[in-house]
N, C-alpha and C positions, 0 to 999 in steps of 0.2 A: 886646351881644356875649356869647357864650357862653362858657365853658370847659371845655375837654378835660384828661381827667390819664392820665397816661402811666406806669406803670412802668419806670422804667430799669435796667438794670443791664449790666455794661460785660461780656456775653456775645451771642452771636447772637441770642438771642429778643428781649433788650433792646432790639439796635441796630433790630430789625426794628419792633420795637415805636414808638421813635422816627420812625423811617419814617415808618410808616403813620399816627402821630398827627399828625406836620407836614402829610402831602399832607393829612389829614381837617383839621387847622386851618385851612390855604390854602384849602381845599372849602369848608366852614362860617364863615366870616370868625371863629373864635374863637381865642381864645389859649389856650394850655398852659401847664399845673402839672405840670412831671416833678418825679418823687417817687422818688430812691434811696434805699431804704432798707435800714440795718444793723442786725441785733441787738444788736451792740456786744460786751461780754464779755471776757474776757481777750487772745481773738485779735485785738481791734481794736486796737491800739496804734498807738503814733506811726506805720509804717512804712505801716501798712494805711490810718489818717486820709491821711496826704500820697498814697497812691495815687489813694485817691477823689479829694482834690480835682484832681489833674493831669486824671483820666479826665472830673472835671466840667468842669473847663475846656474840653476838647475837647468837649464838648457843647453847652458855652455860647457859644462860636463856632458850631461849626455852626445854633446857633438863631437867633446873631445874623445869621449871613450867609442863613439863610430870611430873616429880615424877619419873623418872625412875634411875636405880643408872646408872651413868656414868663416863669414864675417859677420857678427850681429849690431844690427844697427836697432837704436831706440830713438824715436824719432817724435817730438814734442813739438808739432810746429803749428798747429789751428787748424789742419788741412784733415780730411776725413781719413779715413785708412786708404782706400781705394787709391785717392790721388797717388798718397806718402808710396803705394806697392808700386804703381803706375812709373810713378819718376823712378825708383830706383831700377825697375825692372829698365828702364831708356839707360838708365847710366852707368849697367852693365853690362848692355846688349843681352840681356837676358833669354838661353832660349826655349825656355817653358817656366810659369809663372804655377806653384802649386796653393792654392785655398781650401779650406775648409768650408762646409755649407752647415746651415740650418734650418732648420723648418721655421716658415714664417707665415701667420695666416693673411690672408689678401688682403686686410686693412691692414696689418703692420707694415708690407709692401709700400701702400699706397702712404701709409704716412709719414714713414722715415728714408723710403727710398730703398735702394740695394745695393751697399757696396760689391758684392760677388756678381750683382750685372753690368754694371758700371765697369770692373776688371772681364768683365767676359767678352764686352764691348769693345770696349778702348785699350784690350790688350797689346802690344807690340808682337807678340810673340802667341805662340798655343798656352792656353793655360788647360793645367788640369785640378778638376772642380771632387774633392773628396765628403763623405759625408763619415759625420763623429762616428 
């Protein structure tokens, strides 16, 4: 069986992202690695920790009622999302990496960078790119 990793994150691209990685789990008989991940930093405090976990939960039901096997990883570590999908995608032999996209105008690009090119780049494996 193979595994699929997923980006989540509890916006439309995320939820679309989830989507699209369950019906390809159900397609490919493999399980999924969602992978939320946060910078962490002064903003993360207790209020923003108990948010995540509630919005995980609603995830982890939903996976449980697909029936699909799943691992959810929350991942707090200073590194950007991109890196956090990147290593997990190497540390499951991952083999298709699904994201969600956003519309961003050309100075947003140029100013914060692109975690969804950065994984499109430096993926290990095919990644498939979904829009909200």
């Amino acid at each position: 069986m193979g595994t699929l990793v997923v980006g989540w994150i509890a916006k439309p691209e995320g939820e679309a992202a989830l989507e699209r990685a369950l019906a390809e789990a159900r397609l490919r008989g493999s399980s999924l690695v969602v992978v939320s991940s946060h910078r962490g930093g002064s903003e993360y405090d207790q209020s923003a920790v108990d948010s995540a976990e509630r919005e995980l939960d609603g995830v982890r039901a939903r996976l449980e009622e697909a029936g699909v096997e799943f691992t959810l990883r929350q991942l707090v570590r200073g590194l950007d999302p991109a890196e956090d999908l990147l290593a997990v995608a190497q540390e499951h032999d991952a083999e298709l990496i699904v994201i969600g996209l956003r519309r961003r105008s050309p100075v947003g690009k140029l100013i914060l960078g692109s975690n969804a090119q950065r994984i499109l780049l430096d993926a290990p494996c095919p990644v498939l790119a979904v829009k909200a």
